[in-house]
Each structure stands twice: as C-alpha cells, then as structure tokens.
PDB file of N, CA, C and O in Angstrom:
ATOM      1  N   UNK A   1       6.722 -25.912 -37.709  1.00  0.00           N
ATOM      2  CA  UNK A   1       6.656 -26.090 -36.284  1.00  0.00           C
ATOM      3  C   UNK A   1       5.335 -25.512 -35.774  1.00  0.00           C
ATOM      4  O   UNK A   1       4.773 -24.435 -35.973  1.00  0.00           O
ATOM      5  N   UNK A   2       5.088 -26.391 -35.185  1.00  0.00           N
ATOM      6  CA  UNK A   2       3.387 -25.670 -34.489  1.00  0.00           C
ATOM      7  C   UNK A   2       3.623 -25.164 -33.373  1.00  0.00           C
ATOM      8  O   UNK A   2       4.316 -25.626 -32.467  1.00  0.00           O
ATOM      9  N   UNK A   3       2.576 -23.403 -33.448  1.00  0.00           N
ATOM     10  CA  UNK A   3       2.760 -22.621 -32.257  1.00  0.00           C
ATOM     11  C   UNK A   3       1.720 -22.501 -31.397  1.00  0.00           C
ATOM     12  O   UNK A   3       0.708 -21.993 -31.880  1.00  0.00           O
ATOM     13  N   UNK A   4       1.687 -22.793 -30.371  1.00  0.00           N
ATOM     14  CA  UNK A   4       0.034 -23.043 -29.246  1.00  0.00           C
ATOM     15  C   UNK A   4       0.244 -21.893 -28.291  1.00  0.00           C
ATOM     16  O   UNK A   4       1.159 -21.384 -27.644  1.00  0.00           O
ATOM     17  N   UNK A   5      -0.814 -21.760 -28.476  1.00  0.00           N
ATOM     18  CA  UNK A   5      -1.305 -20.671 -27.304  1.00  0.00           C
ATOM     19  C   UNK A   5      -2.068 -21.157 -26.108  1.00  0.00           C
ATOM     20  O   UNK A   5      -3.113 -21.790 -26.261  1.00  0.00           O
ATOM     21  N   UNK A   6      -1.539 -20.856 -24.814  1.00  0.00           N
ATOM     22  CA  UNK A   6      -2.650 -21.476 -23.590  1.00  0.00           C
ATOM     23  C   UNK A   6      -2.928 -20.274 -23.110  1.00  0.00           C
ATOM     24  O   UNK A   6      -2.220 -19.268 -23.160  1.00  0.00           O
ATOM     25  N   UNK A   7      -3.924 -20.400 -22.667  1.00  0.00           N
ATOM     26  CA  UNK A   7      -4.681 -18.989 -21.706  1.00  0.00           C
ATOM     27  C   UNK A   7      -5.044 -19.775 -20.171  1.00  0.00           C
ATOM     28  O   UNK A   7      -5.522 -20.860 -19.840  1.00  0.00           O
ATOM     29  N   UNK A   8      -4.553 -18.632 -19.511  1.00  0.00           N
ATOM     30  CA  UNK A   8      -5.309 -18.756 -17.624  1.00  0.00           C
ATOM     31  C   UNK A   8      -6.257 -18.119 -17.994  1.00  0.00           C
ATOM     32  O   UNK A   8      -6.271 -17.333 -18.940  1.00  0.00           O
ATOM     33  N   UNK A   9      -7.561 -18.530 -16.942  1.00  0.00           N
ATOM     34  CA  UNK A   9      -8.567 -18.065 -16.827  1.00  0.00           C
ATOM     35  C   UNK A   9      -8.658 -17.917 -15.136  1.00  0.00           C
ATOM     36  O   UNK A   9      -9.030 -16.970 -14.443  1.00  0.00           O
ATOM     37  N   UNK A  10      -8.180 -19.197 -14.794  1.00  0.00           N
ATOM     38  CA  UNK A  10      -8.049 -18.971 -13.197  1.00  0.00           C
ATOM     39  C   UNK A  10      -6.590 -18.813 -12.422  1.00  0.00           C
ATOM     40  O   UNK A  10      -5.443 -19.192 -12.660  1.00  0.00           O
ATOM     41  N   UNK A  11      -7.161 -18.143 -11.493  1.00  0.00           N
ATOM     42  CA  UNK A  11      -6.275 -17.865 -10.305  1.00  0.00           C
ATOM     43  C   UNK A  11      -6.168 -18.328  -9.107  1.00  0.00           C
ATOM     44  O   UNK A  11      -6.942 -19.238  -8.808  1.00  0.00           O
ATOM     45  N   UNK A  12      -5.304 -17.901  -8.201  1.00  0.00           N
ATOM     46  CA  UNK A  12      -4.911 -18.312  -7.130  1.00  0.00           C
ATOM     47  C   UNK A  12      -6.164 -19.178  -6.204  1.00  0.00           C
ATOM     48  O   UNK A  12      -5.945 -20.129  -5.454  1.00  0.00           O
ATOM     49  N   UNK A  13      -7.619 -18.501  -6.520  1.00  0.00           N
ATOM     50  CA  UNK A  13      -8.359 -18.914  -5.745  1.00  0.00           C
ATOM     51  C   UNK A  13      -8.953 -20.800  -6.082  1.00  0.00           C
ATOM     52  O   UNK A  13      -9.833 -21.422  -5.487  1.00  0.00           O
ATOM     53  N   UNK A  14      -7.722 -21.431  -7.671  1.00  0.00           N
ATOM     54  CA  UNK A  14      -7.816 -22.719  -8.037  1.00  0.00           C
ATOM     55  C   UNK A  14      -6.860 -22.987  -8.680  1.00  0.00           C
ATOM     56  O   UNK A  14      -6.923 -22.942  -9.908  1.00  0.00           O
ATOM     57  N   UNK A  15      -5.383 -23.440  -7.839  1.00  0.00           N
ATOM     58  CA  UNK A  15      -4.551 -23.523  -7.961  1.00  0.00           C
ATOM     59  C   UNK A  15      -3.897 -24.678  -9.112  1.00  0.00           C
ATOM     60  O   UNK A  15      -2.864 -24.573  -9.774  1.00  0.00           O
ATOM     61  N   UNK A  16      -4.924 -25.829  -9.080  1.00  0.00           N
ATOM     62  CA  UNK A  16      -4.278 -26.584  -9.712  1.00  0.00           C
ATOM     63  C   UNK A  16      -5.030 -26.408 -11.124  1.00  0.00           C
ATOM     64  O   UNK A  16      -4.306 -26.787 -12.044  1.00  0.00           O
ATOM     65  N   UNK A  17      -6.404 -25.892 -11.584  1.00  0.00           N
ATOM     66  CA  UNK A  17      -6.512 -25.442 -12.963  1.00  0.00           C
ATOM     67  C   UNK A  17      -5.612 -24.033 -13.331  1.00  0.00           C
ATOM     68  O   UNK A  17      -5.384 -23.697 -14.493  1.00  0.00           O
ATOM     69  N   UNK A  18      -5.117 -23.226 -12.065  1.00  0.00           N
ATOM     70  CA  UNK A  18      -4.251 -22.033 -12.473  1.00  0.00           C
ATOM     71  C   UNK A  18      -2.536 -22.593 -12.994  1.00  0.00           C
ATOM     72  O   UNK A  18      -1.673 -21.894 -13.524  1.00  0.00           O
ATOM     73  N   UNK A  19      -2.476 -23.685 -12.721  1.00  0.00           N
ATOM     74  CA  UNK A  19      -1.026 -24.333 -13.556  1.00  0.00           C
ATOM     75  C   UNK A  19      -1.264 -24.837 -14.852  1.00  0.00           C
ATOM     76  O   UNK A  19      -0.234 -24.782 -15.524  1.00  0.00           O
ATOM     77  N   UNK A  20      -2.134 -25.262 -15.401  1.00  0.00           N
ATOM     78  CA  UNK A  20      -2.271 -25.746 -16.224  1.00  0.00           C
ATOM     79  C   UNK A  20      -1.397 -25.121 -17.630  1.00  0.00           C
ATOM     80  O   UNK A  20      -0.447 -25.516 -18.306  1.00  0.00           O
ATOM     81  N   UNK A  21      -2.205 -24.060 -17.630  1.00  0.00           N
ATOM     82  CA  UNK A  21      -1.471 -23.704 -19.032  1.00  0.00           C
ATOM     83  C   UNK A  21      -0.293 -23.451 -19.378  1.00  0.00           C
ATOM     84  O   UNK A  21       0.142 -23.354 -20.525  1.00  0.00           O
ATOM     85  N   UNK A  22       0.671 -23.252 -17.646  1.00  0.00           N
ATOM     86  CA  UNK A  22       2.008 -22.840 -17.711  1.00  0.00           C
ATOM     87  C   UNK A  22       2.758 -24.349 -17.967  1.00  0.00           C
ATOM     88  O   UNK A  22       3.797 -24.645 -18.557  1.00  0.00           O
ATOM     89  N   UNK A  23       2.036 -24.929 -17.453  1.00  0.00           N
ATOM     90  CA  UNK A  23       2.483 -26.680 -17.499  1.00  0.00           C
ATOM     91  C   UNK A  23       2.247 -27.081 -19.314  1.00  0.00           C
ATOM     92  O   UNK A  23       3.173 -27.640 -19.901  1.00  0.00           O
ATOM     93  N   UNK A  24       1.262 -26.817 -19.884  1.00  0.00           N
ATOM     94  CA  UNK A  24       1.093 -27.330 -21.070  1.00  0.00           C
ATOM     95  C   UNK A  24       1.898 -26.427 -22.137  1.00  0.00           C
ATOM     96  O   UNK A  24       2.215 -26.848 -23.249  1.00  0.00           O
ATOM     97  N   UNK A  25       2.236 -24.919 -21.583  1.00  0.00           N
ATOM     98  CA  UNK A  25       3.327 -24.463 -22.198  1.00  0.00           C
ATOM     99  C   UNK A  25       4.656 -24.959 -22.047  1.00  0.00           C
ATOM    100  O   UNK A  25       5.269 -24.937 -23.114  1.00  0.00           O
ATOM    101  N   UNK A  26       5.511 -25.537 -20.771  1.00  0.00           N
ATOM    102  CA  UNK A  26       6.678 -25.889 -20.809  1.00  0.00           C
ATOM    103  C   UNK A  26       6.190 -26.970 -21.283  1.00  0.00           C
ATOM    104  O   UNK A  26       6.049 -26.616 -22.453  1.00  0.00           O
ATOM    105  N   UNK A  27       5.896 -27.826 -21.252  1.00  0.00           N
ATOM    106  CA  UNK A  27       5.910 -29.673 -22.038  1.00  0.00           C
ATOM    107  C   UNK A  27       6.239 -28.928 -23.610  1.00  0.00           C
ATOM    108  O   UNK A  27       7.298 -29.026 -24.229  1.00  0.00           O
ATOM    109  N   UNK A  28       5.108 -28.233 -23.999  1.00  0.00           N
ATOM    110  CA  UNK A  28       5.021 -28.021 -25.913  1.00  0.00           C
ATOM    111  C   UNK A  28       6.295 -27.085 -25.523  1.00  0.00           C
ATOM    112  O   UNK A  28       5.727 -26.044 -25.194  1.00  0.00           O
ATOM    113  N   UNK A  29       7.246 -26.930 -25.419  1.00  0.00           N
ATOM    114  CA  UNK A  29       8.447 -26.266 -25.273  1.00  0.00           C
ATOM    115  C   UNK A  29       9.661 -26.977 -25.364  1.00  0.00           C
ATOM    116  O   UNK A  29      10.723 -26.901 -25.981  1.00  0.00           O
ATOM    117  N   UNK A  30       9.089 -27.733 -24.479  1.00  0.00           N
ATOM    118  CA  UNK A  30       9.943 -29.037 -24.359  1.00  0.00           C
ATOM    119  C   UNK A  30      10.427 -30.246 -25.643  1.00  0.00           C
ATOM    120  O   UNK A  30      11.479 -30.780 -25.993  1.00  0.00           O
ATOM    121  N   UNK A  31       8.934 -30.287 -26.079  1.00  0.00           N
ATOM    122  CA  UNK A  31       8.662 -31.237 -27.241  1.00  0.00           C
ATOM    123  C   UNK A  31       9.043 -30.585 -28.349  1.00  0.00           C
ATOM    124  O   UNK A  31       8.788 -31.314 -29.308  1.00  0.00           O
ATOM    125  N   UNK A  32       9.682 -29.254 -28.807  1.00  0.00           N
ATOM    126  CA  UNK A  32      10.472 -28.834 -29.892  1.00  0.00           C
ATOM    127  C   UNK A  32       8.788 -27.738 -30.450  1.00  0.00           C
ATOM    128  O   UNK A  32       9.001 -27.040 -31.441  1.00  0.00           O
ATOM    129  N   UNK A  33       7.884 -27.676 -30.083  1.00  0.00           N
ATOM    130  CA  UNK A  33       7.254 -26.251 -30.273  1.00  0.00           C
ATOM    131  C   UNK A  33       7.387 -25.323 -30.172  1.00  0.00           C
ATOM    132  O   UNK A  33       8.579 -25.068 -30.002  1.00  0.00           O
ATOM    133  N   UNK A  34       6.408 -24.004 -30.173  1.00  0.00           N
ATOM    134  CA  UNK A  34       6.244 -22.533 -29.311  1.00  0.00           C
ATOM    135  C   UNK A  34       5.423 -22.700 -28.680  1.00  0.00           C
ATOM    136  O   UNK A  34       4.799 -23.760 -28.718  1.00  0.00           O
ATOM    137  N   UNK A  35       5.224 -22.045 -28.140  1.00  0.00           N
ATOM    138  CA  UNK A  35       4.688 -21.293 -27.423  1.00  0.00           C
ATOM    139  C   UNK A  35       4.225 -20.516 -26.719  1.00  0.00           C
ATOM    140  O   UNK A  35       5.113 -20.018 -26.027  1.00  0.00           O
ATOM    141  N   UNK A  36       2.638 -19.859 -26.369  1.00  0.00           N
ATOM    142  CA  UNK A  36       2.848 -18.523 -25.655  1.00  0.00           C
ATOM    143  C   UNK A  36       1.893 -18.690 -24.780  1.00  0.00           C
ATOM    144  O   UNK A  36       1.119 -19.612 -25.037  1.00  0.00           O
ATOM    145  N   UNK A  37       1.649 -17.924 -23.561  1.00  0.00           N
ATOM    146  CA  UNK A  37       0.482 -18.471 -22.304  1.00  0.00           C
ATOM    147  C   UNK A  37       0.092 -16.367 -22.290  1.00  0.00           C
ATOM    148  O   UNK A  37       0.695 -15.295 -22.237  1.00  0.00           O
ATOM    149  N   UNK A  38      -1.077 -16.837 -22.365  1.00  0.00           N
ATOM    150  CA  UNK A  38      -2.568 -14.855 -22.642  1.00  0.00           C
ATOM    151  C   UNK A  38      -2.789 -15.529 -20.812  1.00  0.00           C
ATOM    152  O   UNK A  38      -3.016 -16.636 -20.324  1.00  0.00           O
ATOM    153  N   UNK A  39      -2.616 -14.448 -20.396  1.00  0.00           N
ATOM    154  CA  UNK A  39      -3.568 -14.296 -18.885  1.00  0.00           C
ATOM    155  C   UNK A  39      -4.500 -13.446 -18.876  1.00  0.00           C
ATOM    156  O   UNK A  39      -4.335 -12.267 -19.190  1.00  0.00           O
ATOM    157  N   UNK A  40      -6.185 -14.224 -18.316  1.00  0.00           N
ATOM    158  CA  UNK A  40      -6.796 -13.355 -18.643  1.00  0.00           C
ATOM    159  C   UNK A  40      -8.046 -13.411 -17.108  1.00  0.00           C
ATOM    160  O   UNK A  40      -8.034 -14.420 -16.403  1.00  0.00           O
ATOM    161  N   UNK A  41      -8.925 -12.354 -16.812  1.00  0.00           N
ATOM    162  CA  UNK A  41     -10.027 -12.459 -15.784  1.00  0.00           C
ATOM    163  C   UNK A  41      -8.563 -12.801 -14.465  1.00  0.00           C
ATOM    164  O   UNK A  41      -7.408 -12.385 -14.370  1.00  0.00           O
ATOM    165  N   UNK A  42      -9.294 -13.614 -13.767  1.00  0.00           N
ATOM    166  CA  UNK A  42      -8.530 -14.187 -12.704  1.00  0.00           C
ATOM    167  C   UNK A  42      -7.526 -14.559 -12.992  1.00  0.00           C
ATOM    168  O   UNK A  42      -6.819 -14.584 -11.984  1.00  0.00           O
ATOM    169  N   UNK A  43      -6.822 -15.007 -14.159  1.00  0.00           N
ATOM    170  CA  UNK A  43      -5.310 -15.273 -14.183  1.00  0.00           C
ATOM    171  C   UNK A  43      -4.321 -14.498 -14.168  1.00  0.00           C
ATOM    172  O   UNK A  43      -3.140 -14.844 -14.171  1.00  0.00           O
ATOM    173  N   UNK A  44      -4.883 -13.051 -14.146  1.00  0.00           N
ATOM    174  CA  UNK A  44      -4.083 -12.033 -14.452  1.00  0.00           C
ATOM    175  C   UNK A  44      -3.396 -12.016 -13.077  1.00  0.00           C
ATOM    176  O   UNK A  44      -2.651 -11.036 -13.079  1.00  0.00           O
ATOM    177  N   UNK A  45      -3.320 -12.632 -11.964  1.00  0.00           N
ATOM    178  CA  UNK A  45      -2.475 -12.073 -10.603  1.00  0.00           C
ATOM    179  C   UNK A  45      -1.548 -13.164 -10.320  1.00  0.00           C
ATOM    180  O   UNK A  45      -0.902 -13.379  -9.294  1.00  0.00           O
ATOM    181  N   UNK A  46      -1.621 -14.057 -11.828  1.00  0.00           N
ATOM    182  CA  UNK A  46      -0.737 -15.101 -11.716  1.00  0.00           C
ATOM    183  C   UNK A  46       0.682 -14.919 -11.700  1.00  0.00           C
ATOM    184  O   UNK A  46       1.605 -15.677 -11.405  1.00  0.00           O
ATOM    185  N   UNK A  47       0.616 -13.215 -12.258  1.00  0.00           N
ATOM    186  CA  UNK A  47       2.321 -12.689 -13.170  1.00  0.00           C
ATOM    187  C   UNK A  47       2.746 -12.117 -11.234  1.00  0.00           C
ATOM    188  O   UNK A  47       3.973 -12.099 -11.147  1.00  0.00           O
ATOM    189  N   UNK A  48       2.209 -11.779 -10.111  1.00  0.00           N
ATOM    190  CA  UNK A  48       2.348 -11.374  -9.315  1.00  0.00           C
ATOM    191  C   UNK A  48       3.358 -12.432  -8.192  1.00  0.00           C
ATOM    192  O   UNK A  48       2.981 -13.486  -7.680  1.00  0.00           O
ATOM    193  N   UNK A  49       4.647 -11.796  -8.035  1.00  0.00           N
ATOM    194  CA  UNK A  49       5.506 -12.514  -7.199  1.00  0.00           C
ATOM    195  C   UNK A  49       5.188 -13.763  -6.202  1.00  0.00           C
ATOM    196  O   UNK A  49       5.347 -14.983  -6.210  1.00  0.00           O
ATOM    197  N   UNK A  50       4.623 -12.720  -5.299  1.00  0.00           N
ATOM    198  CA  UNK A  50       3.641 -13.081  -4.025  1.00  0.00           C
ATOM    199  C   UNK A  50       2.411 -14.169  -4.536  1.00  0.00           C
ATOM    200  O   UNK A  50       1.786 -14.869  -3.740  1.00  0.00           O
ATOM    201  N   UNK A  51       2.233 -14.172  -5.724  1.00  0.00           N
ATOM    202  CA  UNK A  51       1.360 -15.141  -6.106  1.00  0.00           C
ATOM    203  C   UNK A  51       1.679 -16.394  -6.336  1.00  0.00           C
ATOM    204  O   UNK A  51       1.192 -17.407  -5.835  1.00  0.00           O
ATOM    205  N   UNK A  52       2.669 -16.267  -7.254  1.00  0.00           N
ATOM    206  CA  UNK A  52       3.689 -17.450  -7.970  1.00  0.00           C
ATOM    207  C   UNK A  52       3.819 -17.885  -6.704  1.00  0.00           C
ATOM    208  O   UNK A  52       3.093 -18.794  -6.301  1.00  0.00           O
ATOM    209  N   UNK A  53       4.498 -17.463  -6.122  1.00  0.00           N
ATOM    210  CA  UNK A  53       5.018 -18.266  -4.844  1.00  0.00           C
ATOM    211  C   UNK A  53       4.128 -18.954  -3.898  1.00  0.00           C
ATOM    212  O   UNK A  53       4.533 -19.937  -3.277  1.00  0.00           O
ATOM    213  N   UNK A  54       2.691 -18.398  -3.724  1.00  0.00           N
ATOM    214  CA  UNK A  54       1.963 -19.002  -2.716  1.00  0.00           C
ATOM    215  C   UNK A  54       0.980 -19.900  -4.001  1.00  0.00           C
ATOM    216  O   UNK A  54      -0.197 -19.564  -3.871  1.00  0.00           O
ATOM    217  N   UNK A  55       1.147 -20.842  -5.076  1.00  0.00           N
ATOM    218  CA  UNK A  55       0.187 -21.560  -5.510  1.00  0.00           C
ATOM    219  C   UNK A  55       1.208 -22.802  -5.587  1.00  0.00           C
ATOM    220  O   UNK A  55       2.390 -23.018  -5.856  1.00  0.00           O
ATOM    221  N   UNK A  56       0.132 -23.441  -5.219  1.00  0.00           N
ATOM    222  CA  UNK A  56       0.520 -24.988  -4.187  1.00  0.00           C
ATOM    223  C   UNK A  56      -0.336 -25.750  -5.302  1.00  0.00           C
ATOM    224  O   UNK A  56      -1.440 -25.459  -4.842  1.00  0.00           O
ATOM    225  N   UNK A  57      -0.627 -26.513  -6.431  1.00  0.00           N
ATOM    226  CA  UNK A  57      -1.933 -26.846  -7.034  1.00  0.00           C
ATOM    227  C   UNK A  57      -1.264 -28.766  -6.461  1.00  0.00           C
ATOM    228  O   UNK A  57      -0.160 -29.263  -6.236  1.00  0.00           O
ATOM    229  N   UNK A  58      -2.822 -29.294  -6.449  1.00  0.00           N
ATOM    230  CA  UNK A  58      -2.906 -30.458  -5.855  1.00  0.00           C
ATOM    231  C   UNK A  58      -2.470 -31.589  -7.075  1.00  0.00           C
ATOM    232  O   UNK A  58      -3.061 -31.510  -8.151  1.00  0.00           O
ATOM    233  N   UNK A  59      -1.296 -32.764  -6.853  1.00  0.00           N
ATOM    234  CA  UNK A  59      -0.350 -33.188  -7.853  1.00  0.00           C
ATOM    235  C   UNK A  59       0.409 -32.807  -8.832  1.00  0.00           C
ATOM    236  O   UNK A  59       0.795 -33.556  -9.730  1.00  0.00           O
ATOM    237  N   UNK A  60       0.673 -31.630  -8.730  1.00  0.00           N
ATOM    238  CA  UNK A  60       1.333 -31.258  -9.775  1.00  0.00           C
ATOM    239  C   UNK A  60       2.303 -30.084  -8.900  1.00  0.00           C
ATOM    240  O   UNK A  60       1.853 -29.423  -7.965  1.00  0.00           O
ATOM    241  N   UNK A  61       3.716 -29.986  -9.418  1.00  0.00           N
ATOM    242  CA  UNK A  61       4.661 -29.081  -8.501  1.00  0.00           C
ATOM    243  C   UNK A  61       3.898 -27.449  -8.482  1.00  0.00           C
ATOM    244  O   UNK A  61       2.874 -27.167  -9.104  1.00  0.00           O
ATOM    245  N   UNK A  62       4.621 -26.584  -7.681  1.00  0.00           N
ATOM    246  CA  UNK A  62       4.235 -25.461  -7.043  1.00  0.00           C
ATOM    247  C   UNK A  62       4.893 -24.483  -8.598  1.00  0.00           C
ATOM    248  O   UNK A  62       5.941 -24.469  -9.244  1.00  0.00           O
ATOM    249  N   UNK A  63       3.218 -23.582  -8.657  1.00  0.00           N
ATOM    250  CA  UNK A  63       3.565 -22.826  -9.956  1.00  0.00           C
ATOM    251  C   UNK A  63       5.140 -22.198  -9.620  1.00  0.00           C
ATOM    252  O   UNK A  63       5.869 -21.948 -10.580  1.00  0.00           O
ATOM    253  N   UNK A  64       5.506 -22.017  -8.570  1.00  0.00           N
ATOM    254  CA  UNK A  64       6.816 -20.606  -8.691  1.00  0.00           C
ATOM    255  C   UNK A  64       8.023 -22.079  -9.454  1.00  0.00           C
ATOM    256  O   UNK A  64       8.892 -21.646 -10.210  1.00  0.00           O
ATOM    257  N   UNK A  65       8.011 -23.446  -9.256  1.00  0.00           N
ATOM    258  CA  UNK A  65       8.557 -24.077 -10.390  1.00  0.00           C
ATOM    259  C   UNK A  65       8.392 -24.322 -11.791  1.00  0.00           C
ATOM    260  O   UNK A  65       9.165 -24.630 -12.698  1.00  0.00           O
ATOM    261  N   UNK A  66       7.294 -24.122 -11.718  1.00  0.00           N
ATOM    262  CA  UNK A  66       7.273 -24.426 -13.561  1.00  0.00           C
ATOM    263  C   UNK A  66       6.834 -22.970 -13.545  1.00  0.00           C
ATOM    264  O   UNK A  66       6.007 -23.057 -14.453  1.00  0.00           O
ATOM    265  N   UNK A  67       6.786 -21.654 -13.161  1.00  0.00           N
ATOM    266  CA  UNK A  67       7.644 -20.604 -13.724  1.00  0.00           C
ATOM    267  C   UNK A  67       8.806 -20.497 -14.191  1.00  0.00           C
ATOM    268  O   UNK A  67       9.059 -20.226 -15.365  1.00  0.00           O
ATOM    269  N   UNK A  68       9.722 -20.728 -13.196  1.00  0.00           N
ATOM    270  CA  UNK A  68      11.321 -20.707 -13.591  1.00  0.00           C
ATOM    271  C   UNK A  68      11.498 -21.182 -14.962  1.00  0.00           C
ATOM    272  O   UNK A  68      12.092 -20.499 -15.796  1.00  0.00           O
ATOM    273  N   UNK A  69      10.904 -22.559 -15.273  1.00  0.00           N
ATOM    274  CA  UNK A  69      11.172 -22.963 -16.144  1.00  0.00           C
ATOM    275  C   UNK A  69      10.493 -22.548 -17.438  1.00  0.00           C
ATOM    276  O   UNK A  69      11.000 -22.831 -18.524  1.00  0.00           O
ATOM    277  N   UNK A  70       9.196 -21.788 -17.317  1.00  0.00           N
ATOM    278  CA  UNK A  70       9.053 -20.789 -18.725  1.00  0.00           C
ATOM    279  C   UNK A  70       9.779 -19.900 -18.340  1.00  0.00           C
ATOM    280  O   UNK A  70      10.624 -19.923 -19.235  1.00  0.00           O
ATOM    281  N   UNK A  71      10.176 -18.892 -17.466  1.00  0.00           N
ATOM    282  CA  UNK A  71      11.236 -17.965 -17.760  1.00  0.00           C
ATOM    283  C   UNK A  71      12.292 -18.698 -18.292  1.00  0.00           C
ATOM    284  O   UNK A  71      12.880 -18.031 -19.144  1.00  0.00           O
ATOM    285  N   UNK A  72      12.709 -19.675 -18.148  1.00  0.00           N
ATOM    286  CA  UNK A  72      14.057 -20.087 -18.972  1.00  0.00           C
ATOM    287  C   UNK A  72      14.209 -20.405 -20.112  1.00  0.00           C
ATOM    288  O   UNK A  72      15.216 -20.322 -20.815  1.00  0.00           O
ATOM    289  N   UNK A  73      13.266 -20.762 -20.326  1.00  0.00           N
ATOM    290  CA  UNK A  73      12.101 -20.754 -22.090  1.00  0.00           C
ATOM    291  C   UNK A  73      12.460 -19.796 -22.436  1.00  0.00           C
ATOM    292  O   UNK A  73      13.060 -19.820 -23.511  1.00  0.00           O
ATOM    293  N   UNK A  74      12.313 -18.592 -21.809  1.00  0.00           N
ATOM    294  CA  UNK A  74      11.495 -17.648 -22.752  1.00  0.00           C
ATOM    295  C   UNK A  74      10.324 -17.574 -23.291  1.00  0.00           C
ATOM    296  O   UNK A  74      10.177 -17.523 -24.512  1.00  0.00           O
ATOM    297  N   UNK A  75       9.303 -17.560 -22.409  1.00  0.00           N
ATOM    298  CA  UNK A  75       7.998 -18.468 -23.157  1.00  0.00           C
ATOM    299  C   UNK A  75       7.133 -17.104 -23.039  1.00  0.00           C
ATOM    300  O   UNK A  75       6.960 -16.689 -21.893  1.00  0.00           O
ATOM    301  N   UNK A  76       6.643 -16.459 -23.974  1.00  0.00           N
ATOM    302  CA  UNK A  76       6.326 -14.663 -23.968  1.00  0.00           C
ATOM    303  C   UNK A  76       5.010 -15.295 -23.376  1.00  0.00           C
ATOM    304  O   UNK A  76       4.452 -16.250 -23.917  1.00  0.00           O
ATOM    305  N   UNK A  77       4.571 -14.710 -22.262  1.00  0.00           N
ATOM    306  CA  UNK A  77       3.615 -14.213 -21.372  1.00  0.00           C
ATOM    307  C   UNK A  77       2.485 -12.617 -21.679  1.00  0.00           C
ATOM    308  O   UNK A  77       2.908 -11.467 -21.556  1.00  0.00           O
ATOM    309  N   UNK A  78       1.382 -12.902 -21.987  1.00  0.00           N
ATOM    310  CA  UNK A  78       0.954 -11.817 -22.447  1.00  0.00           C
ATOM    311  C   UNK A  78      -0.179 -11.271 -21.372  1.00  0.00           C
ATOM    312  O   UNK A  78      -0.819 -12.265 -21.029  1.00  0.00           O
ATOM    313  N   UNK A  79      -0.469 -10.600 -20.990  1.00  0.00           N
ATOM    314  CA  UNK A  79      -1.463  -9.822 -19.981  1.00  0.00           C
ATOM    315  C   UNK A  79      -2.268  -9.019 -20.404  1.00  0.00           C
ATOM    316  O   UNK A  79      -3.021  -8.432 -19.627  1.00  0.00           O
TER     317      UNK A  79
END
C-alpha cells in the first residue's frame, strides 16, 4: 500500500492552495492509501480552530469540512 505525504506551505492568507493537501490527503484515504499532511512556514495556523473555520478557498468546500473528514480518518497531522 502506498503511503503519501502532503505538506502546507500556505495559510489562511491563500485559502484555496491552503486546502490542498488536506484535500489530496482525504481522496488518497479514500482510494485505500495512507496518509499523512507536515504543516509547515504559513501552514502551521492551519491546526488553529478559528482558522479552520474562517478558510473559504475558491471551488473547493470550506477547510473546517474536509477537516472533519481527516479527523475521521485519522489522518496523523504533523507540526
């Protein structure tokens, strides 16, 4: 089984490259992989409540949803 790693690099201040990796972690989650998402520089305020909740990224749903759904994963988050 192949295990992928995605990393944030950005944050809140670019909402829709700051979903990305949480998005490409639930899909490879989905599809019978692992996976794990490294926050790093600016992604690091992604793990922040108040954050999750206010990123809106343009076509793609609001990170505090495809959070839920790596927390339901279990998808280890590293900082």
């Amino acid at each position: 089984m192949a295990k992928l790693a995605f990393v944030a690099t950005h944050g809140s201040e670019d909402p829709t490259k700051a979903v990305f990796p949480f998005l490409q972690a639930k899909s490879a989650i989905e599809a019978g992989m692992e996976a794990e998402i490294s926050l790093m520089g600016d992604g690091v305020v992604l793990i922040k409540d108040e954050v999750i909740g206010s990123v809106v990224p343009v076509g793609w749903p609001p990170l505090a949803d495809i959070f839920e759904a790596v927390v339901k994963h279990k998808i280890p988050i590293f900082v």
